[in-house]
N, C-alpha and C positions, 0 to 999 in steps of 0.2 A: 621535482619536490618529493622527498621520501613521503613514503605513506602511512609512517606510524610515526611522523613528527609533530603530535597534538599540542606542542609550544608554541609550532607558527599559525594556529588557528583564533581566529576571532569569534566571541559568540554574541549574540545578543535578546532578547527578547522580542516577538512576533505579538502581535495584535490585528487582526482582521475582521471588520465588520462585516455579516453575512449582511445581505440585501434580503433573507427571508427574516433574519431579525437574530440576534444576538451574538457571541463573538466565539473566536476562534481562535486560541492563543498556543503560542508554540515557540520555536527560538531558530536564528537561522548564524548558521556558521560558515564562515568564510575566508580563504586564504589572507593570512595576515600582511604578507610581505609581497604579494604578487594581484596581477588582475584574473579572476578567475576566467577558467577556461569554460565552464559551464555551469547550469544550473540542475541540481537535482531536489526534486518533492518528493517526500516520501510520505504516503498516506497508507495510516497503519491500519492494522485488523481493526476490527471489535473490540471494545474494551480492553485493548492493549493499550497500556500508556506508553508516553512520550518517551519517558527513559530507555527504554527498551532500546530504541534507535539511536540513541545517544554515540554509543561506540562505533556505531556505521558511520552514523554523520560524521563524525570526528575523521575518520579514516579515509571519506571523502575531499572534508577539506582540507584536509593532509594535502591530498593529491590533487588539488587545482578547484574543482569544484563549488560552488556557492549549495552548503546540502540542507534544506528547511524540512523538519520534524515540526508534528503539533497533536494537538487531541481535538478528537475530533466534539461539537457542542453536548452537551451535556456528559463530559466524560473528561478525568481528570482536571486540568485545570482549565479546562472550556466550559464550565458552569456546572450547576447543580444538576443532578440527576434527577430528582424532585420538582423542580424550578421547569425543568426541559421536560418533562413527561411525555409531550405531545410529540416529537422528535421521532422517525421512522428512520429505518436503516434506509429506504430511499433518499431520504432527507440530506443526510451523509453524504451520499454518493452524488445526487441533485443539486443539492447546495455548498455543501463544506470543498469538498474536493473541486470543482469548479472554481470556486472563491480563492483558494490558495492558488490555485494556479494562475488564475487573473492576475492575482499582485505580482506573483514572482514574473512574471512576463515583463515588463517594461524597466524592470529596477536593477540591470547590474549590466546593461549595453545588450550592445547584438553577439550575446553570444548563445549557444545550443540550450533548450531546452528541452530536459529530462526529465523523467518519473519511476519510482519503485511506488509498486502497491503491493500492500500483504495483507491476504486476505480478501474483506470486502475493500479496500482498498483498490487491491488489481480486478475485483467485480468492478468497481467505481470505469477505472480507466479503458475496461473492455468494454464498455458500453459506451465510451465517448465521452464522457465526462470529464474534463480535465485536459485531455488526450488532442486537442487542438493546437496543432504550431509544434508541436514536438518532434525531433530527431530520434525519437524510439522510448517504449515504454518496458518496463518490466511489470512482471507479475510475478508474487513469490509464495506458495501453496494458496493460488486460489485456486478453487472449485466450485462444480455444482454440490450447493450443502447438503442435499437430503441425507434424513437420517440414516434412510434405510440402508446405504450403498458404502456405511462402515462396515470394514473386515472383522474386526473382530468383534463378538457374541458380547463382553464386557462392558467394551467402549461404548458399543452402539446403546446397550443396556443404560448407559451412567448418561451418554449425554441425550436418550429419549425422556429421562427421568428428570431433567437439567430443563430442554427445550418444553415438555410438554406440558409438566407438571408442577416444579418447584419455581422455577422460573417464572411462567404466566401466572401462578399464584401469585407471587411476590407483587408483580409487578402491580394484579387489580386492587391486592389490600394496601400494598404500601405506595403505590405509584410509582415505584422505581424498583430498580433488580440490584439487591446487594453485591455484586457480583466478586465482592474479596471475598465475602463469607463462602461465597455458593464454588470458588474454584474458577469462577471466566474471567476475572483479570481486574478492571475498572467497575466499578459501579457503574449502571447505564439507566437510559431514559425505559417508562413502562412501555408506550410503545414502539419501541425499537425490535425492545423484550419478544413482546405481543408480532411481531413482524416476525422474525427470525423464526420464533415457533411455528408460524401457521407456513411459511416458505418451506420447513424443515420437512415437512409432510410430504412435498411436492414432488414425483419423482424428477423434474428436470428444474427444481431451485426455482427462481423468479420467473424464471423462462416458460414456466407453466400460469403465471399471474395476469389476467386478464385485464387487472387495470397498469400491466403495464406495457413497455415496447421492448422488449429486452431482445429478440431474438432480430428487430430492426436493427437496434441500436447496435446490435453487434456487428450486423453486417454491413454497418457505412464505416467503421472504423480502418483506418487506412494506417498503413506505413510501416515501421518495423516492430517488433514484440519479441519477445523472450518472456518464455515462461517456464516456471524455474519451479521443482518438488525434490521431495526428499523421500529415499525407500525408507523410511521408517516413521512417518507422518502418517499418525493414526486416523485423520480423515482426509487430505486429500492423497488419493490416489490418483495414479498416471491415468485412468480411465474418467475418475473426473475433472483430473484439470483437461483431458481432448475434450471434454463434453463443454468445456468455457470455450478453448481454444479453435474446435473444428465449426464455430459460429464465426468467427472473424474471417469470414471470405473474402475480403477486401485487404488484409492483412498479410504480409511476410511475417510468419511467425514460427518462432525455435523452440525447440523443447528442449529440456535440459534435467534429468532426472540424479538429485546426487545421493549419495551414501555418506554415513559416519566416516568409513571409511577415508571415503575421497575427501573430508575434511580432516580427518584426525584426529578426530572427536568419537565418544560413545556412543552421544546421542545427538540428535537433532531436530526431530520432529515438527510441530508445527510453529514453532517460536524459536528455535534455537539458530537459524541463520543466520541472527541477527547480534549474536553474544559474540564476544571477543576471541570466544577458542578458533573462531574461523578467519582471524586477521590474518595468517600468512597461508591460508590454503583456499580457500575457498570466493573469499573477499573480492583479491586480486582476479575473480577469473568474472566476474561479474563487472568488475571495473575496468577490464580490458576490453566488454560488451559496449559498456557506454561509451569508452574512450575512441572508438572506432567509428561510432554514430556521431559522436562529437565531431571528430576527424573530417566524416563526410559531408557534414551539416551543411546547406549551402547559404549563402550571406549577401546582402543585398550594400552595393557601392557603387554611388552615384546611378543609383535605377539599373545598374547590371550586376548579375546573379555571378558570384562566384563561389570556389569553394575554397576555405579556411587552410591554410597552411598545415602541416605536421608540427606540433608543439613539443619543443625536445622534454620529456621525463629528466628530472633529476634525482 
């Protein structure tokens, strides 16, 4: 199946009950003409919305794949910001990203399951979240957040000003973080806000957070990883995504550093892998990652384990 033929795709609206309580709403697209070859989730950053993903998914199920995008609660069209307040970026990672995964698991046969996380997202998935029963996960600019370990005097300037200040203000007087007005993407829940900031401090991100298991949770995680930065991605740097990555001792995991360049693009940064100028350069090389994992995935008939044929490309 060509991979920029978004006529043969199906889409439809997603709805998932959290079992912590309120919903999770997204859309899942799917080869129109054909039985799909896999499934991929994609659990976005922070207050990125769902559109963002839109042209990846699409480009996915171009190519065989079953690809589900959504937002995560209290952000975009998964509730109020307001409403959700009490909502922690663990929450996300703990509840949402799990939840998605659970559904997408049982509903489109035995065939491979996959994952892109961007951002906290691929936090989510590197701590095992989601990451159960999977043929291989991706991560795409995550990192350890702290503020401090931005390169540049500016940035590091604009988003201490963001995290410590403008931000946690927002979030105590108004309960919720503006986050069109402020520049971060989606509007979000206050303490999400309130989380991110006091992580930001950390020098080693969550991983320094005593109420949590982060640096456990990394190290049960099993199987295959690719994780994937950009040299011009103003906060993650190659040094903090090994600082996610060299916790996954249990993990066969890749690194994969790209450039404008190697896309064809100006820019790319910490959002832009996901924009259309990277359909015939960059796309495809990430889709030959899962398509391989796919490949190898092994499959359970009649109580014995085999492995899945070569599926010819068209």
């Amino acid at each position: 199946m060509r991979s920029d033929d978004t006529t043969s795709v199906e889409a439809e609206e997603l709805r998932i009950q959290i079992p912590a309580g309120g919903w999770v709403v997204g859309t899942v697209r799917k080869p129109a003409d054909e039985s799909p070859r896999g499934v991929v989730v994609i659990h976005p950053a922070t207050a990125v919305p769902e559109r963002l993903y839109t042209g990846f998914a699409e480009f996915l199920a171009a190519s065989g794949y079953v690809a589900i995008t959504y937002d995560y609660r209290g952000t975009g069209r998964s509730g109020s910001p307001r409403k959700d307040r009490g909502l922690r970026m663990r929450d996300w990672m703990s509840d949402d990203v799990p939840a998605v995964a659970a559904w997408a698991r049982p509903r489109f046969g035995d065939v491979p399951q996959l994952a892109i996380g961007h951002s906290i997202g691929g936090h989510a998935l590197a701590l095992g979240n989601g990451s159960r029963g999977l043929a291989g996960f991706v991560t795409v600019a995550s990192h350890v957040a702290g503020t401090a370990t931005i390169p540049d005097r500016r940035e590091r300037a604009r988003v201490r000003l963001i995290l410590r200040a403008l931000g946690p203000a927002a979030a105590r007087v108004l309960g919720y973080v503006p986050g069109r007005r402020m520049g971060l993407g989606e509007d979000m829940p206050a303490a999400a806000m309130l989380e991110w900031s006091r992580w930001s401090t950390m020098p080693h991100y969550f991983f320094d957070d005593p109420t949590m298991s982060a640096a456990a949770d990394a190290a049960r995680v099993t199987g295959d990883v690719l994780a994937v930065g950009f040299t011009d991605d103003p906060w993650s740097t190659p040094a903090q995504i090994d600082a996610i990555t060299d916790r996954l001792t249990a993990a066969r995991v890749e690194r994969r550093t790209w450039s404008p360049a190697d896309g064809g693009v100006d820019t790319i940064g910490h959002l832009g892998f996901f924009r259309r100028g990277l359909r015939d350069t960059l796309w495809p090389e990430l889709l030959a990652w899962l398509d391989a994992r796919a490949e190898a995935a092994p499959m359970q008939e009649d109580g014995n384990v085999r492995f899945r044929a070569r599926k010819p490309r068209r």
